[in-house]
N, C-alpha and C positions, 0 to 999 in steps of 0.2 A: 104335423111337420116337426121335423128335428135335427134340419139340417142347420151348418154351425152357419151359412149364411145369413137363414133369417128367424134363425133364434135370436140375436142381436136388435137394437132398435135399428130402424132403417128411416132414414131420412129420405123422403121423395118428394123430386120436385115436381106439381102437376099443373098440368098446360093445359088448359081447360077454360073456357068462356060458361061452360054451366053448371051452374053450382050444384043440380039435383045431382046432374053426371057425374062430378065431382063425389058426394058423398055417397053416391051408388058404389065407385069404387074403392071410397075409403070401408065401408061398408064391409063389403066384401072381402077384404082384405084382412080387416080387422076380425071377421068373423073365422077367417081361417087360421088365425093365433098368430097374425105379426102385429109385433109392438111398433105405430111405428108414428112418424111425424112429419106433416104436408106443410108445403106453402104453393098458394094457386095463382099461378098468374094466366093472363090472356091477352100480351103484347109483348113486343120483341123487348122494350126498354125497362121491362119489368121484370124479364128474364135475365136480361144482360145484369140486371142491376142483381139478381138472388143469385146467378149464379158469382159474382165478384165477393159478397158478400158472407156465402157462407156453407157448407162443404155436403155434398149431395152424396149419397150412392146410386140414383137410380132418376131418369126422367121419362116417367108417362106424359104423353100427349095426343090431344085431338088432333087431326089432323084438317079438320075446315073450322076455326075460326074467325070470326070478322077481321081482326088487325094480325090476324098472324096463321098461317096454315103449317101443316107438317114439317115439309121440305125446306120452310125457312127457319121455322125452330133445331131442326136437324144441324143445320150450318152456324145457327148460332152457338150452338152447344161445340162442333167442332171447332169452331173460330177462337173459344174461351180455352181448346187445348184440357181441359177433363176429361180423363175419359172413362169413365161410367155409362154400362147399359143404357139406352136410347130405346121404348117399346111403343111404338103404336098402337092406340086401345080407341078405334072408331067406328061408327055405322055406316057411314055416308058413301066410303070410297069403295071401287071395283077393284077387282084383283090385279090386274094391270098395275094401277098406283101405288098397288102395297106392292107388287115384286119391284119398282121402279124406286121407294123409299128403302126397300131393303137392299137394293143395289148402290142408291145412296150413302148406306151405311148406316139404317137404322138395325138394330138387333134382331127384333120379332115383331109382327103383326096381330094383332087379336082384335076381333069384332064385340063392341059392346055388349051387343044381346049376347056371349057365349064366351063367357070368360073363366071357365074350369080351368086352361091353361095359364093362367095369370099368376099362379104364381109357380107354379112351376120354371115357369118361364123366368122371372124373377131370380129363384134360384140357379137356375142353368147359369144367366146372364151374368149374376154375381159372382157366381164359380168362377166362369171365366173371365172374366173382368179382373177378380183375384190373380188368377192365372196370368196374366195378360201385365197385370205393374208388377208381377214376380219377377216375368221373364227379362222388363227392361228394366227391373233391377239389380238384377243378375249380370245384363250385357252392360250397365250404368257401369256395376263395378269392373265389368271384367276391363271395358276401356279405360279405367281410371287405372288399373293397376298395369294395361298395357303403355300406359303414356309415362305411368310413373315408372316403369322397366325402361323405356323409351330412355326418358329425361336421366335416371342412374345411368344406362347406360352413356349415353351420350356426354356426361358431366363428368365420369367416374375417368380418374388418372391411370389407370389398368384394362389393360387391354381383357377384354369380356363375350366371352363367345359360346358358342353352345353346339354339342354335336351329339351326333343317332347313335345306335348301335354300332355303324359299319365306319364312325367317325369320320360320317360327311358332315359339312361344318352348317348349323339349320341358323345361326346367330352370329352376327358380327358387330363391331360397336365400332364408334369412330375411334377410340383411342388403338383399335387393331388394325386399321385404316394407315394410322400415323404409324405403328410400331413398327409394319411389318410393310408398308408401300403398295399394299391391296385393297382397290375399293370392296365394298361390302358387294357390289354385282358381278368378279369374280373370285371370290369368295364363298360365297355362297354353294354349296354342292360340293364342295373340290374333299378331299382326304383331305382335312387336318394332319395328321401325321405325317404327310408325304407333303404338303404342304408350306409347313413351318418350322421344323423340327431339324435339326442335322440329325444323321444317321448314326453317331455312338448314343441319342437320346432316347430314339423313337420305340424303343423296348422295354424304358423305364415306365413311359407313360400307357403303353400298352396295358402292364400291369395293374397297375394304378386303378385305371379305365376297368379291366376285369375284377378286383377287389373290389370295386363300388358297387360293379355288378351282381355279385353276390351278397351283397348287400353286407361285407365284410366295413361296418362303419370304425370300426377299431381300428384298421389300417388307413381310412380315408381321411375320417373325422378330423379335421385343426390339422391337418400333415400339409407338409409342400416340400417340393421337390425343386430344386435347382436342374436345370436342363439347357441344353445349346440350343437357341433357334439360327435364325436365318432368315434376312428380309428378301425380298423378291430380285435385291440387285446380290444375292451370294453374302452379304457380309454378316457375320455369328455374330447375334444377342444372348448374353448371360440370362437367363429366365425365372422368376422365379414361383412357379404354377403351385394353385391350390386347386381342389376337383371335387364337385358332388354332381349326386344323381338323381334325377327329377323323373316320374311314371306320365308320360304327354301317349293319348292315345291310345296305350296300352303298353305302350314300350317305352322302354330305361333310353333317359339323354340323357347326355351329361355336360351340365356347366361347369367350365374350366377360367379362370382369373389368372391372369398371365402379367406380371409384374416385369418391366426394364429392371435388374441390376448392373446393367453394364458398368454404368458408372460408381454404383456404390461398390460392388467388387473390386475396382479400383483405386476406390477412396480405402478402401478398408486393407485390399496389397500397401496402398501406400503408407496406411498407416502402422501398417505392422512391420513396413521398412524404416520408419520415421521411429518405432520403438526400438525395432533391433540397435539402429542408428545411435539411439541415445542410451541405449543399455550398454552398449558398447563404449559410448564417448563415457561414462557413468564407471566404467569397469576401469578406463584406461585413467581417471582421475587419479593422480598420488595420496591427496588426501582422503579420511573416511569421510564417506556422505551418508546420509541415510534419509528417510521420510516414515512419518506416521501420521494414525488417523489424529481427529479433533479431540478423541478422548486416550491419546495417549498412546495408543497401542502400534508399533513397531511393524511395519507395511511390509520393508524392502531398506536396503543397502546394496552398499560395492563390496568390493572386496578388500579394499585396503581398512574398511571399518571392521570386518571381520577381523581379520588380522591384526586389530588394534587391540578390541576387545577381547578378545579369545573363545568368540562363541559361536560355535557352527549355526548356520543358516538356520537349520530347522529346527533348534532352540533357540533362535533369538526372533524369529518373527510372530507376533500376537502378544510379545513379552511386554513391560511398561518399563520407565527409566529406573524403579525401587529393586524391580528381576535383576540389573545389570550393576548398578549401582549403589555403595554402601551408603546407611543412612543420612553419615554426616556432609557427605558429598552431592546430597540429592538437592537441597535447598534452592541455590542459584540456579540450576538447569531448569527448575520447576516453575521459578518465578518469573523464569525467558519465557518458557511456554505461555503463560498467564499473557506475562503484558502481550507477546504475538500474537493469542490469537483473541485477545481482547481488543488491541487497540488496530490489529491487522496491520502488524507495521513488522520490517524488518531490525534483528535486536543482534547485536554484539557483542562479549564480553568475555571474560576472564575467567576461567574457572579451573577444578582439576577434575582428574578421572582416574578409575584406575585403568592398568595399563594391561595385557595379556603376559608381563612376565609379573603381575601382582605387584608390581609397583604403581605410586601415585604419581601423575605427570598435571603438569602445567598447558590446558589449551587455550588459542581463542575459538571460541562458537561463534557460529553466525548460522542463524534460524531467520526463518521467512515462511510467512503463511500461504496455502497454494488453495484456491476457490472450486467450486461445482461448478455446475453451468446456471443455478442460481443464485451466483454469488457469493452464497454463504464461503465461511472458513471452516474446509475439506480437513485441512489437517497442517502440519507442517514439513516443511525440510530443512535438514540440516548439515554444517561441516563443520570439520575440526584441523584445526591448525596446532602444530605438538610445538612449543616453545619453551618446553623445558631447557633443551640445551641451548637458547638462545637470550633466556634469562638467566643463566647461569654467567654466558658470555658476556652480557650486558652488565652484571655485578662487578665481573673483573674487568670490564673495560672503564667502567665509572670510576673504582679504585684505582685504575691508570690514568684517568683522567684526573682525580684528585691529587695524585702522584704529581701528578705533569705540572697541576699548577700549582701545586707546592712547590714546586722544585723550582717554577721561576720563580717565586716568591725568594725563594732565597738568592736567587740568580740576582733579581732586581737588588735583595737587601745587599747582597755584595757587591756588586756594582755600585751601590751607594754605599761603602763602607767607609771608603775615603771620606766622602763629603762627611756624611755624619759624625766621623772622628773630628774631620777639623770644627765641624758645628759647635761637637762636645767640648774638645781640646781648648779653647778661646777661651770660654767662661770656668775651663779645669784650669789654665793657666794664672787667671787673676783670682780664683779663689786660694791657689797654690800663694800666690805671693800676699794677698792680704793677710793671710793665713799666717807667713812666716812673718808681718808686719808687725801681727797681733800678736805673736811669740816674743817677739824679741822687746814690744812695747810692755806686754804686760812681765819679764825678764825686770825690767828698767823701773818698772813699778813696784814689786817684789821686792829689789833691794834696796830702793829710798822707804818702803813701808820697813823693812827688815833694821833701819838704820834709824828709825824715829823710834821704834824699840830703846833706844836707847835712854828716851827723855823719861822715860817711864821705870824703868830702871831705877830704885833706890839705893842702887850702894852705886851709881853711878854720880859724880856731881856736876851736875847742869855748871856748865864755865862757859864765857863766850866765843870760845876756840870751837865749842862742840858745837854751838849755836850757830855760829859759820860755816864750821862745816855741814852742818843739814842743811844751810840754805844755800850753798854753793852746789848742792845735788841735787835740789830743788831745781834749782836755775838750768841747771845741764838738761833736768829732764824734757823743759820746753812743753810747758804745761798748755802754750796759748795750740800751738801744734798739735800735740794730741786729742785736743780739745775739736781740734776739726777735723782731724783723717781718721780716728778710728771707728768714728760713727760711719763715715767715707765707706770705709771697707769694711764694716758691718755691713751696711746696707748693697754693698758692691757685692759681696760675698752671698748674701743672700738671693741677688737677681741671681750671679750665676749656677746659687743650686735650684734656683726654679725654671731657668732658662734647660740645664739638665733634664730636670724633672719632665720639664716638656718634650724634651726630645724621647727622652725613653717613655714617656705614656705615649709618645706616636707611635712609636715604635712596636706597642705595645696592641696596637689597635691598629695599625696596618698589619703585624701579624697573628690576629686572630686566627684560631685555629680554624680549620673547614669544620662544620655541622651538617645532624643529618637532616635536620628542620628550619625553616626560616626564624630569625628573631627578630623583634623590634626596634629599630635604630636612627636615633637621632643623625641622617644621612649629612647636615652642616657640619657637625663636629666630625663626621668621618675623612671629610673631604679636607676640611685643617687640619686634622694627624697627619693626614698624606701630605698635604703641601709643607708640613713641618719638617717631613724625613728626606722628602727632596729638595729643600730649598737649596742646597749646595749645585744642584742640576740644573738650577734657571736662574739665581741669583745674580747673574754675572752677564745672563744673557738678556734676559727679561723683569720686566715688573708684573705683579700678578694682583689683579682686581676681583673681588670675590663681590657677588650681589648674593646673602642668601636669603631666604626667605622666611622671615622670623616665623610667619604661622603654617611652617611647612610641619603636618604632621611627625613622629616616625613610621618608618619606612619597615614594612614585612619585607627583609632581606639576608642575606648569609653574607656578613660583615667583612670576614676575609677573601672573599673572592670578588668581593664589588670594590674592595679599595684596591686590589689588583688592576685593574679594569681602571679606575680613577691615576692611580700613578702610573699605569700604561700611557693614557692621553696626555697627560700632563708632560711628561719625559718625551713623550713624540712631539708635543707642542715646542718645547725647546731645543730640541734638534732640527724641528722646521726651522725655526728664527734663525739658529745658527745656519744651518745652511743657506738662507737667504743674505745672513749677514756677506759670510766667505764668495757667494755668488757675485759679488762687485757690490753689496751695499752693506760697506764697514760701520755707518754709520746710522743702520738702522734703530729704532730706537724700540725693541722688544714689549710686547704688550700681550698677556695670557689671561683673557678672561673667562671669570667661571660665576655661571649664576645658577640657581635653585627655584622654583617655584611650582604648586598647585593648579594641575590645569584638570578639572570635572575627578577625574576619577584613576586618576596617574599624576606621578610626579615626574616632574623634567628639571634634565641637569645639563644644562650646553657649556662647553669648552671650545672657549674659541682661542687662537692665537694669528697673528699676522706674520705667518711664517712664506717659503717658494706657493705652496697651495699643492692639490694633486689635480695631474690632467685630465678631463673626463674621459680619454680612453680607459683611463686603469682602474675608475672609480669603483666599476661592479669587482674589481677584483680582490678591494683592498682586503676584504676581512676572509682570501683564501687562506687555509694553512700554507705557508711555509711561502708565499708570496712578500715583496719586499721591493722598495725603491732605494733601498740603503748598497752602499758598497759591501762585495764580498766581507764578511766578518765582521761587517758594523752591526747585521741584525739577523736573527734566525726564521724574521717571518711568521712567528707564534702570537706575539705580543696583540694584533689587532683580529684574530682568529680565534683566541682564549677571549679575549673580550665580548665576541659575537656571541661564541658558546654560552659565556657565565650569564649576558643580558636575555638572552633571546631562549636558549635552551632552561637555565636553570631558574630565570626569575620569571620566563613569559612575557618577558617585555620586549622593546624594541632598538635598536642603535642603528644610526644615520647617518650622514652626512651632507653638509653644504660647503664646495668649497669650490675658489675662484684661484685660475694660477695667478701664481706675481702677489696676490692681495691675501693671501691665508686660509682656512680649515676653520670649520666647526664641527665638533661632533656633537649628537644627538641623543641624549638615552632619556628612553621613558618606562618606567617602573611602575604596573599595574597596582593600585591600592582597592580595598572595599569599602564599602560603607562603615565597617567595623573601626577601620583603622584611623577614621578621622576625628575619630570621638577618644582616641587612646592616648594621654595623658606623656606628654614629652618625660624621660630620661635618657641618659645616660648609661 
């Protein structure tokens, strides 16, 4: 024998109560050239227990043993679900019992005495037996792969269907159920094409259908087709069908996958409404905009950046900023980009470019990084703002501003010209006359020393007529007299060339010239030049109390436009008093205090007076330009307007006010200092 069935070892199970019978038929078996291996049993529980245990191809058995006959070992072997050849190999029984065990379902019958068929039989039974878990393995898988066509279909978000030659529809899935408003039972049978399709489609997919047919994969393969369907109530679905073709039976189907675009067709209209939209809003921008990738390279612009730059479209896009811009220009635009797309932050700044008539301009940029849909930074956008001609503006309007407040400077020193002369005038007066005191003294002196000349004099002779007379000029001169006034006006003389002195060093430091940089300033001392050059402006109306702050640092400030601002307050502090005086109180008794001190990281200067006060309706208004509580021609409205500018604009600080009607004004100024400036060593 050489069949591949039992050339193999073969495990058999034998059912047998006697042993000789038993090894009659291993015997036999054995002598016919099968390799093979028994286990005997002769009880159902013995059976049950070898076959749990361990894996059979084949069970011979007697069919009359004491604890167990044919017909029940037959069912115990079916009950276990094995299924391997079942042969009866016995003497005992009639023909009757063996067609009644093989109607049972045993395999074959064979009589002890005559077992030439035995293995034959064997073989057959093993054939088919083989045969036999082929085929339910076969059907095992085909239902596994129909359940699993089943469950895709059924799970799958695409409508999934499948049609014949003549595109009757053999397939329907529940997602074509929902798509289209068609159960799958009618469904089934109907023309697809006449079915689902609008009528400008149904000729696309015809071809389609016959290209697959011909097995034209080139045309099929990865392709889809956008097409118009139509659900059962008339209303058109956007489509979007993929198509192969499967050989069932002998003849071409063909599976079609049928995607909803309804809606993304409309997201994606919308969205290319939403681009136009914004290509358009992008076009109509005045200034240039543009955007690039993360590594620099130049995406897309508008047109007014075109137009700036001077570089046609299709030379400037893929270009980098070094293409468009010369190299000493490139630096700052390079190191926006860095920190934007480093730190993912929006950056602003100053820089220049050149221009399309090959000049260099002044812009502001402002860059902002734009993300993927992972986050990351895509790249950047940017715009430009041309401020050339508005720095230009801004220079000659600052030199009108310095203009302006030089000119009240001189306004103010005129206006105090009077005071200041009578200031001067007083101590010129009594230097004038000590002056001529000490002329006509030391006159008087001159000629009693010119006249004791005499005594000295050798061809002169000393008589007591001459001796008389020097002491009678002696005596005129009034020695005890001059003994006391000319030191008098010495020292009288000398206040009033320092009382001078001091007026002109105010003078001299209230008008400090404008700078283009802040300097270091002892802010006490500035405040006494001022009060020195106007004393003639309040003297008369008021007393002025000064509190200053001996450990007030100096102050980072521009000397001549902060003493503007100081004798501004001060001069409005005494025309408050007087007007309160003239207001019905003659007898008010004028008071301008001014104090100095250190608060954290700013110094403060309050000037107060007890003048009328201002009303809180006009208080936000005080420091308009050209705003004023003065009678026509008393004031031009600048004077508390240049003061807001010079604290708030030029030194970064702040001016304020507290004030009560009837009871007087204070103002407020606070002058930003650093940590630098507390450590910097007081001068002058």
């Amino acid at each position: 024998m050489t069949s591949e069935f039992i050339s193999q070892p073969l495990s058999i199970l034998l059912v047998e109560d006697s042993l000789e019978d038993a090894e009659l038929l291993i015997d036999h078996l054995t002598q016919a050239g099968l390799r093979i291996s028994f286990l005997r049993v002769d009880s159902e529980p013995t059976m049950c227990k070898a076959l749990e245990n361990s894996l059979w191809d084949l069970v011979l058995s007697d069919y009359s043993l004491p604890q167990l006959n044919g017909f029940k070992a037959l069912e115990v072997l079916k009950a276990s679900g094995i299924d391997i050849p079942f042969i009866l190999v016995s003497g005992t029984i009639g023909e009757e019992v063996a067609v009644a065990t093989l109607k049972a379902g045993a395999h074959d019958f064979l009589a002890k005495g005559n077992l030439t068929r035995l293995v034959p039989a064997i073989e057959r039974e093993l054939r088919e037996a083989s045969e036999r878990r082929k085929r339910r393995e076969t059907e095992a898988s085909l239902r596994e792969m129909q359940e699993k066509l089943i469950a895709i279909g059924e799970a799958a978000s695409d409508a999934i269907l499948m049609m014949d030659n003549h595109f009757r529809i053999t397939f329907w899935n529940p997602m074509a159920e929902r798509m289209f408003g068609l159960p799958a039972s009618l469904a089934l049978g109907q023309n697809l094409i006449q079915l689902i399709l609008a009528p400008g489609s149904r000729d696309d997919l015809q071809q389609l259908f016959q290209s697959a047919l011909h097995l034209d994969r080139e045309a099929v393969f990865g392709k889809t087709l956008e097409l118009t369907g139509r659900n059962k109530d008339g209303w058109e679905i956007l489509l979007e069908v993929s198509l192969s073709t499967v050989l069932l039976g002998g003849r071409w189907n063909a599976v079609a996958i049928l995607r909803d675009i309804t809606r993304r067709k409309a997201m994606e209209r919308e969205r290319l409404e939403q681009l136009h939209f914004f290509e358009t809003v992008l076009e109509t921008i005045p200034n240039p905009v543009y955007y690039k990738d993360a590594e620099g390279h130049y995406l897309g612009c508008n047109r007014a950046f075109l137009d700036y730059i001077g570089i046609p479209k299709e030379e400037f896009i893929g270009k980098i900023l070094e293409n468009i811009e010369p190299p000493e220009l490139v630096e700052p635009h390079r190191e926006a980009d860095q920190v934007v797309m480093r730190e993912r932050c929006s950056r602003t700044y100053e820089a220049c470019v050149i221009h399309s008539d090959g000049g260099v301009r002044t812009v502001i940029e402002s860059k902002a990084p734009y993300f993927d849909f992972d986050g990351r930074v895509a790249g950047i956008v940017g715009t430009m703002l041309d401020i050339t001609d508005r720095k230009r503006n801004e220079r000659e309007k600052a030199n009108l501003e310095i203009q302006l407040r030089q000119a009240q400077k001189l306004e103010a020193i005129g206006q105090l010209a009077a005071g200041i002369a009578h200031e001067i005038n007083t101590p010129i007066q009594f230097i004038g006359d000590n002056t001529s005191f000490l002329k006509d003294t030391f006159q008087d002196l001159l000629s009693y020393v010119q006249s004791q000349s005499a005594l000295f004099d050798t061809r002169n002779e000393i008589t007591p007529a001459l001796v008389d007379s020097l002491r009678e000029k002696f005596h005129a001169l009034d020695p005890n007299y001059l003994i006391d006034e000319v030191p008098k006006a010495i020292e009288q003389t000398r206040d009033g060339v320092a009382r001078v002195a001091r007026i002109v060093g105010a003078m001299k430091d209230f008008s400090h010239p404008g700078m283009e940089s802040k300097v270091h300033v002892d802010l006490n001392h500035a405040i006494e030049s001022t009060l020195i050059i106007s004393h003639n402006e309040w003297k008369y109306i008021a007393d002025v109390e000064t509190d200053y702050d001996p450990s007030l640092p100096n102050v980072p400030c521009f000397p001549g436009e902060l003493n503007q601002v100081i004798l501004n307050l001060v001069v409005n502090a005494a025309h408050a008093i007087q007007e309160a005086k003239e207001r019905g109180n003659p007898e008010l008794k004028g008071r301008i205090q001014i104090s100095t001190c250190l608060q954290g990281d700013k110094v403060t200067i309050r000037i107060k007076d007890n003048g009328t006060g201002i009303p809180e309706s006009i208080q936000q208004r005080i420091f308009d330009p050209f705003f004023t509580t003065k009678p026509i021609g008393k004031g031009t409205g600048q004077g508390l307007a240049i003061a807001h500018s010079v604290i708030v604009d030029k030194h970064r600080g702040r001016i304020s006010l507290e004030s009560e009607l009837g009871k007087g004004t204070t103002f407020i100024i606070d002058l930003p200092i650093g940590p630098q400036d507390l450590s910097l060593p007081e001068s002058r």
